[in-house]
MMTF fields as JSON, N, C-alpha, C and O atoms, coordinates in Angstrom:
{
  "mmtfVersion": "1.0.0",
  "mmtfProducer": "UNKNOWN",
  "numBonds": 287,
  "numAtoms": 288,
  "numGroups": 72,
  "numChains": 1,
  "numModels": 1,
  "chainsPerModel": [1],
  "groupsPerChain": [72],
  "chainIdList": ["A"],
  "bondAtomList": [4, 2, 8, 6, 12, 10, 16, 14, 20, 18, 24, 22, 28, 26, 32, 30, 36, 34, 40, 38, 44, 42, 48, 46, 52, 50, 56, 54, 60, 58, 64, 62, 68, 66, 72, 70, 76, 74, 80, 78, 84, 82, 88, 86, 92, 90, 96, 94, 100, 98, 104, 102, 108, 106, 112, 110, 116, 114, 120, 118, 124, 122, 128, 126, 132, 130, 136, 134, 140, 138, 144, 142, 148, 146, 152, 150, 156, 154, 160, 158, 164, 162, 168, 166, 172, 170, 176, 174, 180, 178, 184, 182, 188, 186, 192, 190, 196, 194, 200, 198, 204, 202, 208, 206, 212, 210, 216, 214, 220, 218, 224, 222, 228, 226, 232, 230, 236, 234, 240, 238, 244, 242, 248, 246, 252, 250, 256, 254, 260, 258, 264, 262, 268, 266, 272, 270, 276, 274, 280, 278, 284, 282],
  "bondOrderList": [1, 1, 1, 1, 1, 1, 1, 1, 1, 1, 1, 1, 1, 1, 1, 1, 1, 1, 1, 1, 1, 1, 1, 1, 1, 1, 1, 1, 1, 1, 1, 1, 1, 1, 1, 1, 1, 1, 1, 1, 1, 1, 1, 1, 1, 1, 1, 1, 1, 1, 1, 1, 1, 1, 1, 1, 1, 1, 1, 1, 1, 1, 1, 1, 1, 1, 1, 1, 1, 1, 1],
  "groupList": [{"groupName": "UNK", "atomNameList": ["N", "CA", "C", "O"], "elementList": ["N", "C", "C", "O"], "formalChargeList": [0, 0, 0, 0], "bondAtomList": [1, 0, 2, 1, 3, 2], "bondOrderList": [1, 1, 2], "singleLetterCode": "X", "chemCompType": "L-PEPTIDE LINKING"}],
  "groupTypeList": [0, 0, 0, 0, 0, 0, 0, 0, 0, 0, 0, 0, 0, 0, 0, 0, 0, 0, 0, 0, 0, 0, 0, 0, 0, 0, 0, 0, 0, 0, 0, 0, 0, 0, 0, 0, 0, 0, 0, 0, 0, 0, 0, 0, 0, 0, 0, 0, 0, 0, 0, 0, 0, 0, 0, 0, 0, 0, 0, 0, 0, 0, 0, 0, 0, 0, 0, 0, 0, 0, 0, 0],
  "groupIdList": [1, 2, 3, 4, 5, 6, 7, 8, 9, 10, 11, 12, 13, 14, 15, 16, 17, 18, 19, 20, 21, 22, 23, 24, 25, 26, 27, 28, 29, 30, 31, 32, 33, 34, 35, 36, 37, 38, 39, 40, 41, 42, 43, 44, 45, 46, 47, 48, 49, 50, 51, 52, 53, 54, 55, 56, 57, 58, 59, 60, 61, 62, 63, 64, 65, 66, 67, 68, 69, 70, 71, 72],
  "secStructList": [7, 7, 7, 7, 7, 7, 7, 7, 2, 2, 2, 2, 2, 2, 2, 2, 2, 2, 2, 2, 2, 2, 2, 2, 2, 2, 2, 2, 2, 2, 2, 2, 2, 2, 2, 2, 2, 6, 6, 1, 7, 2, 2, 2, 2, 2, 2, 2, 2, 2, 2, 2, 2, 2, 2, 2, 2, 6, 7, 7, 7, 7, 2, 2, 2, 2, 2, 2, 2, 2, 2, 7],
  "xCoordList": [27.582, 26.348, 25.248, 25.285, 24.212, 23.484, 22.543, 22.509, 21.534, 20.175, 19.442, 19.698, 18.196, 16.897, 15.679, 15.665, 14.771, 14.012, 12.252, 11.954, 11.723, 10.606, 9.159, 8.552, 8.933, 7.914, 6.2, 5.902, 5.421, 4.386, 3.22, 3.695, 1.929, 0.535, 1.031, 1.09, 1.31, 1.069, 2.105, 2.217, 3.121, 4.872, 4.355, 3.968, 4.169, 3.899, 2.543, 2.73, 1.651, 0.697, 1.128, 0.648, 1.973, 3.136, 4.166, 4.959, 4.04, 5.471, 4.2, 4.004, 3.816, 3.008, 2.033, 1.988, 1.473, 1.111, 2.426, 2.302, 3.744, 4.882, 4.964, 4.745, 5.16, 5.821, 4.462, 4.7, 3.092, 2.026, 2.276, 2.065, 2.62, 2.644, 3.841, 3.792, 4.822, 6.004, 5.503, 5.149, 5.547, 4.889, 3.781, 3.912, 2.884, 2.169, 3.238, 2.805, 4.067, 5.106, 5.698, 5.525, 6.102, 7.158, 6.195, 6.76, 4.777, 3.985, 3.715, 3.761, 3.445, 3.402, 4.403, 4.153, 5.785, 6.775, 6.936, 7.305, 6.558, 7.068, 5.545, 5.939, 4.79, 3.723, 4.126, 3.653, 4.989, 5.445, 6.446, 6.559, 7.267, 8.763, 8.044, 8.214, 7.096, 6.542, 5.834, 5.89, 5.201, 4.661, 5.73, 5.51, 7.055, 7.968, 8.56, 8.897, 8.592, 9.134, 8.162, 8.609, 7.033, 6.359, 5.908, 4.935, 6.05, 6.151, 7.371, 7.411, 8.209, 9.397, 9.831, 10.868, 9.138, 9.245, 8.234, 7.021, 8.99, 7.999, 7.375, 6.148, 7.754, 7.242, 5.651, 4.603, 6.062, 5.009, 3.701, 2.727, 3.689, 3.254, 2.836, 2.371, 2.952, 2.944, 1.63, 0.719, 1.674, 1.148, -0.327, -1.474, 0.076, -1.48, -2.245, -3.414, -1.047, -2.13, -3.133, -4.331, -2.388, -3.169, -4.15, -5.286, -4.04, -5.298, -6.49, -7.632, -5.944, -6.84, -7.999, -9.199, -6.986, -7.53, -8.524, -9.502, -8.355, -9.016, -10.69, -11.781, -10.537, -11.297, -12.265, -13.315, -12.015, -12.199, -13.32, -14.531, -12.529, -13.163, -14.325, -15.178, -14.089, -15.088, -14.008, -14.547, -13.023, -12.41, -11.786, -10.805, -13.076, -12.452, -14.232, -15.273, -13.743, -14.727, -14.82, -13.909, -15.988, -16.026, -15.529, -15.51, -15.069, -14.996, -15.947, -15.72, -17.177, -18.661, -18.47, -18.16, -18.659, -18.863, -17.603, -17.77, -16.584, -15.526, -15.675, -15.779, -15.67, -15.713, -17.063, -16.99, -17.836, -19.03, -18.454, -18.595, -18.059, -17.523, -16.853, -17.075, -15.536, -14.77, -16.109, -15.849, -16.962, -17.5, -18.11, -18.213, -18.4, -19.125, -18.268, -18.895],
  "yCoordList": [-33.829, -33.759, -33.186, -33.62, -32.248, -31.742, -32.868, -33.859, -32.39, -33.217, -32.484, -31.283, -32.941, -32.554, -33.115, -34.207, -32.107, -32.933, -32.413, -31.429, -32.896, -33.289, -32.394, -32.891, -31.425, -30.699, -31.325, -31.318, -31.687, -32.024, -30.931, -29.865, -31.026, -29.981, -29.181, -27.963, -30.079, -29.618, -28.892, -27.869, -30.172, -28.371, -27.314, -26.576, -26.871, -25.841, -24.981, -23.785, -25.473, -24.906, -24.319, -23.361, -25.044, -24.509, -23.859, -23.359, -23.937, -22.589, -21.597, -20.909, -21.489, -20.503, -19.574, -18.385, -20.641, -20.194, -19.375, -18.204, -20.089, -19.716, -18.307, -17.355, -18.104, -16.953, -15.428, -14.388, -16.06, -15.103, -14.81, -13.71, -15.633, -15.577, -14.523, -13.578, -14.713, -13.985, -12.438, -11.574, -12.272, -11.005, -9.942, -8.747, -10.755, -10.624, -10.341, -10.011, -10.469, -10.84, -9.346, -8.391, -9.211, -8.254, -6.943, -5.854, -6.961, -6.05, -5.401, -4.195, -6.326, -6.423, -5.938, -5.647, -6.003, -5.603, -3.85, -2.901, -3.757, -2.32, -1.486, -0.353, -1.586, -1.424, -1.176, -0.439, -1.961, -1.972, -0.962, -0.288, -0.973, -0.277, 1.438, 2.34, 1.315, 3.092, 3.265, 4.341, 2.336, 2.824, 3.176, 3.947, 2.194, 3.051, 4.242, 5.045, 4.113, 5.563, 6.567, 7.669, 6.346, 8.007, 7.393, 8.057, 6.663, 6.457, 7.354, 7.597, 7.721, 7.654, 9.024, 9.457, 9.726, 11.055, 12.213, 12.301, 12.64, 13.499, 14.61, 14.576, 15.139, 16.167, 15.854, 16.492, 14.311, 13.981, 13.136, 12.738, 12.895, 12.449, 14.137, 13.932, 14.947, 16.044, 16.486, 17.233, 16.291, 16.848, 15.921, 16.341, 14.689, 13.468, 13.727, 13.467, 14.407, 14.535, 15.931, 15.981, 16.986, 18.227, 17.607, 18.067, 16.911, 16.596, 16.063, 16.229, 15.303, 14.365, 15.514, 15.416, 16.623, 17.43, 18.238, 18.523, 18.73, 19.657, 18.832, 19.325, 17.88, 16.356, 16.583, 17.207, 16.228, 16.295, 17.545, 17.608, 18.243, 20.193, 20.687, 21.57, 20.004, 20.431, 21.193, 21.868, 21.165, 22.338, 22.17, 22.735, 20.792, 20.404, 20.399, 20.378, 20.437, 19.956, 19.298, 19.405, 18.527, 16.914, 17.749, 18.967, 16.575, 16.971, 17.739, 18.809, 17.083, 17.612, 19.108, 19.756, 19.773, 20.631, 21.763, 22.836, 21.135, 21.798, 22.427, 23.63, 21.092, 21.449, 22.179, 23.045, 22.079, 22.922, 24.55, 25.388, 24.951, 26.522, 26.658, 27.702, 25.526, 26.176, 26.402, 27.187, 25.869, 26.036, 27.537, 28.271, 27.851, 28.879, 30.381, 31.429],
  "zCoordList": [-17.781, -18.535, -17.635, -16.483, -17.927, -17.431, -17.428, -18.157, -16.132, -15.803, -16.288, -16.197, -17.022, -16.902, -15.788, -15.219, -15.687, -15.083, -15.37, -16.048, -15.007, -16.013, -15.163, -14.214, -15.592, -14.64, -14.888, -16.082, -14.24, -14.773, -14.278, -13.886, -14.242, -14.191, -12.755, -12.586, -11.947, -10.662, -10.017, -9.34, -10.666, -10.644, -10.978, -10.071, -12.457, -12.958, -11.747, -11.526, -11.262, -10.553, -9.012, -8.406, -8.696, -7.666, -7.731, -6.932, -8.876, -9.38, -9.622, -8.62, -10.067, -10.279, -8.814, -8.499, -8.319, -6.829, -6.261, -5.901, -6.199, -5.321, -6.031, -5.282, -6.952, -7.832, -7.117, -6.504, -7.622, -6.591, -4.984, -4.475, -4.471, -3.124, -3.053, -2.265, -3.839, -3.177, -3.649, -2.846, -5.073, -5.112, -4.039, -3.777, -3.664, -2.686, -1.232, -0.128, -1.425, 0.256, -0.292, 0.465, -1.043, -1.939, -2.052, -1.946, -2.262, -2.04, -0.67, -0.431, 0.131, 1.427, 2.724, 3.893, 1.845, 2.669, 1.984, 2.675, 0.495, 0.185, 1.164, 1.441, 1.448, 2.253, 3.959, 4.823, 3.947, 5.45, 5.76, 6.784, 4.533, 4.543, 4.653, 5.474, 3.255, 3.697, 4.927, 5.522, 5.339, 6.727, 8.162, 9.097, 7.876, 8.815, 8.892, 9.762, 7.596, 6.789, 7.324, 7.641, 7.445, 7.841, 8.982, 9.34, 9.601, 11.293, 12.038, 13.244, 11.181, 11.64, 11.31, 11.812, 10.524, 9.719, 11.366, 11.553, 11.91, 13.046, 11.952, 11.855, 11.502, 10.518, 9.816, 9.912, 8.923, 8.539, 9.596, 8.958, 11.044, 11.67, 12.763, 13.884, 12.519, 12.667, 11.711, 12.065, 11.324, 9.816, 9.906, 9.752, 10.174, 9.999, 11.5, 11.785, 12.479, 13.872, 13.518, 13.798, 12.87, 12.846, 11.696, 11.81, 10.885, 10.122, 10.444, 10.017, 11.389, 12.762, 13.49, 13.745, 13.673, 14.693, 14.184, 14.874, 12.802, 12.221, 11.79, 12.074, 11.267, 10.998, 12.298, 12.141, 13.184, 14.948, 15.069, 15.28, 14.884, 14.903, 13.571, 13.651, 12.655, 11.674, 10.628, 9.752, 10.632, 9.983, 8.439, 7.954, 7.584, 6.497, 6.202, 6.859, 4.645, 3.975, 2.726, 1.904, 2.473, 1.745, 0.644, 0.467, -0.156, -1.859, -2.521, -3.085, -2.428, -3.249, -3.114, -4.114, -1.785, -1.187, -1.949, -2.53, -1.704, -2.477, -3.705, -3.945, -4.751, -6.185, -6.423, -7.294, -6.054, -6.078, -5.45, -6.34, -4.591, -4.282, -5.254, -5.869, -5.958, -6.876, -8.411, -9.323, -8.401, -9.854, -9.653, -10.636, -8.72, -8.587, -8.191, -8.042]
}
């Protein structure tokens, strides 16, 4: 015969906390997983230093500045 067992306010408020927390963990790790992923990519870490550099040098410009040349 199966057991039941009897959840009251505060189960339910801890199941509920637990269920957030893990999501949050589960968010947290797919966050982590892409950051090795392009830690680990030389190409794309290649790519974020010359952006660095150009940034550095002057050799970008803001959005505003942008869409405004393209309207014109």
């Amino acid at each position: 015969m199966a057991k039941s067992a009897y959840l009251d306010e505060n189960d339910r408020k801890l199941i509920l906390e637990t269920r957030q927390k893990l999501d949050e963990v589960t968010n947290l790790m797919d966050e982590l997983l892409e950051t090795v992923e392009i830690l680990g990519d030389p190409e794309m870490m290649k790519n974020i230093n010359e952006g660095k550099e150009d940034i550095k040098a002057g050799r970008v410009k803001d959005l505003h500045t942008l869409l405004k040349e393209e309207a014109t």
